[in-house]
C-alpha positions in Angstrom: 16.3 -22.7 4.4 14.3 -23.4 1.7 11.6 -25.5 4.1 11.8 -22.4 6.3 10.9 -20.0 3.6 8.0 -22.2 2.5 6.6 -22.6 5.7 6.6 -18.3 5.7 4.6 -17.9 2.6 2.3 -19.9 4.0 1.5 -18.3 7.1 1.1 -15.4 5.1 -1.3 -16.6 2.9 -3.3 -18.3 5.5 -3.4 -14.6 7.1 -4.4 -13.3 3.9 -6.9 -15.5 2.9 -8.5 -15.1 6.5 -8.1 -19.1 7.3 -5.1 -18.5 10.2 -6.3 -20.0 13.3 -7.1 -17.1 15.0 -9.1 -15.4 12.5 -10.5 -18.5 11.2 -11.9 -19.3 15.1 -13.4 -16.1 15.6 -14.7 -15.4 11.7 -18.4 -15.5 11.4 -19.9 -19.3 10.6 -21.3 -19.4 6.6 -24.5 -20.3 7.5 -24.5 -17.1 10.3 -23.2 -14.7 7.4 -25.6 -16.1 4.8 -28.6 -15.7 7.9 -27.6 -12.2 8.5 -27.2 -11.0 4.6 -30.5 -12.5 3.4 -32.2 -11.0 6.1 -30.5 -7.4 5.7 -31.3 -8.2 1.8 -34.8 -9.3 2.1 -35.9 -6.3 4.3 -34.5 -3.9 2.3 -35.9 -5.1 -0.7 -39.8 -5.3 1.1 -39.1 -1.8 2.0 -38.0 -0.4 -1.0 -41.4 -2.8 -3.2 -43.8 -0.8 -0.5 -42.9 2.5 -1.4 -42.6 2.1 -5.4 -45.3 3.8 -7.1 -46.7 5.9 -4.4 -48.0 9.3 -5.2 -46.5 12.7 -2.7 -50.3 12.7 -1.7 -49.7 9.1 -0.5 -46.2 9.1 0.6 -47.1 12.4 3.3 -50.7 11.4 4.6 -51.0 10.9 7.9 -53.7 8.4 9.9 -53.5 11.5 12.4 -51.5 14.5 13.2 -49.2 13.2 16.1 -48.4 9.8 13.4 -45.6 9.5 10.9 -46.8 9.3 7.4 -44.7 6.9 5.2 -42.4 9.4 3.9 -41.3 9.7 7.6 -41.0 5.7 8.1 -38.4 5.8 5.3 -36.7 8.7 6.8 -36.7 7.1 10.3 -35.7 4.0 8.3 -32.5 5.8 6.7 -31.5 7.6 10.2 -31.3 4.2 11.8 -29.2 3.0 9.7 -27.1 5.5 9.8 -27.0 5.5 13.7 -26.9 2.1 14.6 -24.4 1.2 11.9 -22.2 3.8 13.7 -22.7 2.3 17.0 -21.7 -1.1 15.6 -18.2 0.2 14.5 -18.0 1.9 18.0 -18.3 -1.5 19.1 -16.3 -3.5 16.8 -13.4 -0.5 18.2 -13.6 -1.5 21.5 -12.0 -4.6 22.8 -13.8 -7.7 22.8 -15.6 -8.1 26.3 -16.5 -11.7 25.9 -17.0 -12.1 29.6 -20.4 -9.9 28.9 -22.0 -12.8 27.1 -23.5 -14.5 29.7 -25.2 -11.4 30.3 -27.2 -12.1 27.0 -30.9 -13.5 27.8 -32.3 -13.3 23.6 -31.2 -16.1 20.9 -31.0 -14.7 17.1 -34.4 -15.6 16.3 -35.8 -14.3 20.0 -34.4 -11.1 19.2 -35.9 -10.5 15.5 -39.5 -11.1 16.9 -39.2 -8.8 19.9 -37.9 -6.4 17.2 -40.8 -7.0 14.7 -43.3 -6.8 17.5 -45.4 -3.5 16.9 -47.8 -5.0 19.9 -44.8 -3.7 22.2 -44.6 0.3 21.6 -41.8 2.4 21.9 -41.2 6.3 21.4 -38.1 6.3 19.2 -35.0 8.3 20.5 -35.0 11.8 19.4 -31.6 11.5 16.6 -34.0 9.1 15.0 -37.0 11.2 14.5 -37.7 12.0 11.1 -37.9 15.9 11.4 -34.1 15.2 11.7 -33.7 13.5 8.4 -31.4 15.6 5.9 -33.4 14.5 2.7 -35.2 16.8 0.2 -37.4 14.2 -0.5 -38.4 10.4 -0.6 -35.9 9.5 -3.3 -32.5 11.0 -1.2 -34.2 9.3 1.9 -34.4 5.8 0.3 -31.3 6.2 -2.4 -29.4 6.3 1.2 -30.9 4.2 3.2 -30.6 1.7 0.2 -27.4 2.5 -0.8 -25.6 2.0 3.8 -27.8 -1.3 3.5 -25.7 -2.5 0.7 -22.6 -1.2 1.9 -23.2 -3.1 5.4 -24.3 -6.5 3.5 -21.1 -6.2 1.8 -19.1 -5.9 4.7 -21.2 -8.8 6.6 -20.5 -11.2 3.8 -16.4 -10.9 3.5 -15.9 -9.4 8.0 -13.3 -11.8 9.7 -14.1 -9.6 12.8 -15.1 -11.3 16.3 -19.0 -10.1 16.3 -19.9 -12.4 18.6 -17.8 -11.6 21.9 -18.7 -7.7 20.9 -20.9 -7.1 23.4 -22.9 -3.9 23.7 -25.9 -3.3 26.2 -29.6 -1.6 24.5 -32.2 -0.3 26.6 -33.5 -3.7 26.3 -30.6 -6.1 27.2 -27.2 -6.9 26.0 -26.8 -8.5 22.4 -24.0 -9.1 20.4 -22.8 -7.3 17.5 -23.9 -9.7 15.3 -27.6 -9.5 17.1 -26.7 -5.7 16.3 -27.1 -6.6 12.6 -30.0 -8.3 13.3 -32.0 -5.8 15.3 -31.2 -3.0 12.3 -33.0 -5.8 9.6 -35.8 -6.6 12.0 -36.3 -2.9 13.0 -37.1 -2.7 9.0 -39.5 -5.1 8.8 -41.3 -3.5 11.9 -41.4 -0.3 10.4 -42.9 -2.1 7.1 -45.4 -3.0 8.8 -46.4 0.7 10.0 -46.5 1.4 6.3 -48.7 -1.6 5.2 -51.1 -0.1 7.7 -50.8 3.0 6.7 -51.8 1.6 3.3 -54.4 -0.1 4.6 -56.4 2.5 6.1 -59.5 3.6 5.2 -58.8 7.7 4.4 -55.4 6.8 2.3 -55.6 8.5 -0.8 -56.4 6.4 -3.8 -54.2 8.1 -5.7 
């Protein structure tokens, strides 16, 4: 009896502590959740350094009317997140389709340069535009966007859920939820460099 109970505690603290067989087997590797959460990390933090300092002159000027001025990248920024994070846990709700994966044609590190590629143009969908941003001004845009980027490295770094045979399909191909995560850092870094050319042109106020 006393073997018996034993063997019950630890079950339960093998469930607990996430290292059951099942949850263990279908859990994120470490070096795939340390990937994923310095990348989310880095690219929020390279956003957040090329906005610091900029004047409302700066932050609203436009290369040309039909452009988004960097105010609006940090906006667009924000409403991604937002979005895309929801469509993850929309995903995660649904059962696991692993059958899908063969269906996948882009590795991890395929995906992030087709993401970063500004070559490659693409009209954003229309609940990402800017003019639908909620914020008063740049400091509610980025105090959210900074503050969901955080909340979604958190969950990265502790999720025992099965990312990988989470399966959703983009306009672009099927990736994985994990390749979800991705594509939301990697969409940041593509829209930083909008605003480093923004920065860089010739009519941007000095000041």
């Amino acid at each position: 009896m006393l073997n018996r109970t034993k063997g019950c505690i630890l079950i339960t603290l093998l469930v607990i502590t996430g290292l059951a067989g099942t949850i263990y087997n279908t859990s994120l590797s470490k070096k795939e959740r340390k990937f994923v959460s310095d990348h989310m990390k880095d690219t929020k933090n390279a956003v957040i350094k090329s906005v610091s300092g900029l004047s409302e002159s700066q932050l609203n000027f436009k290369q040309t009317a039909d452009r988004w001025s960097v105010k609006e990248c940090i906006y667009h920024l924000a409403l991604a997140e937002k979005n895309l994070w929801q469509m993850f846990e929309a995903t995660l709700k649904s059962p696991a389709n692993s059958e899908k994966r063969s269906e996948i044609k882009m590795t991890d590190d395929q995906l992030i340069k087709i993401i970063e590629d500004r070559s490659n143009k693409v009209k954003t969908i229309e609940a990402f535009e800017p003019v639908h941003a909620p914020y008063k001004n740049l400091s509610e845009g980025l105090s959210d966007f900074k503050n969901m980027r955080n909340d979604h490295i958190k969950y990265l770094k502790n999720t025992t859920e099965d990312l990988r045979n989470h399966v959703v399909q983009m306009p672009f191909g099927y990736i994985d939820s994990y390749q979800l995560c991705l594509m939301m850092s990697a969409h940041n870094n593509r829209h930083l460099q909008q605003i480093n050319e923004i920065k860089a042109d010739s009519d941007f106020p000095k000041k």
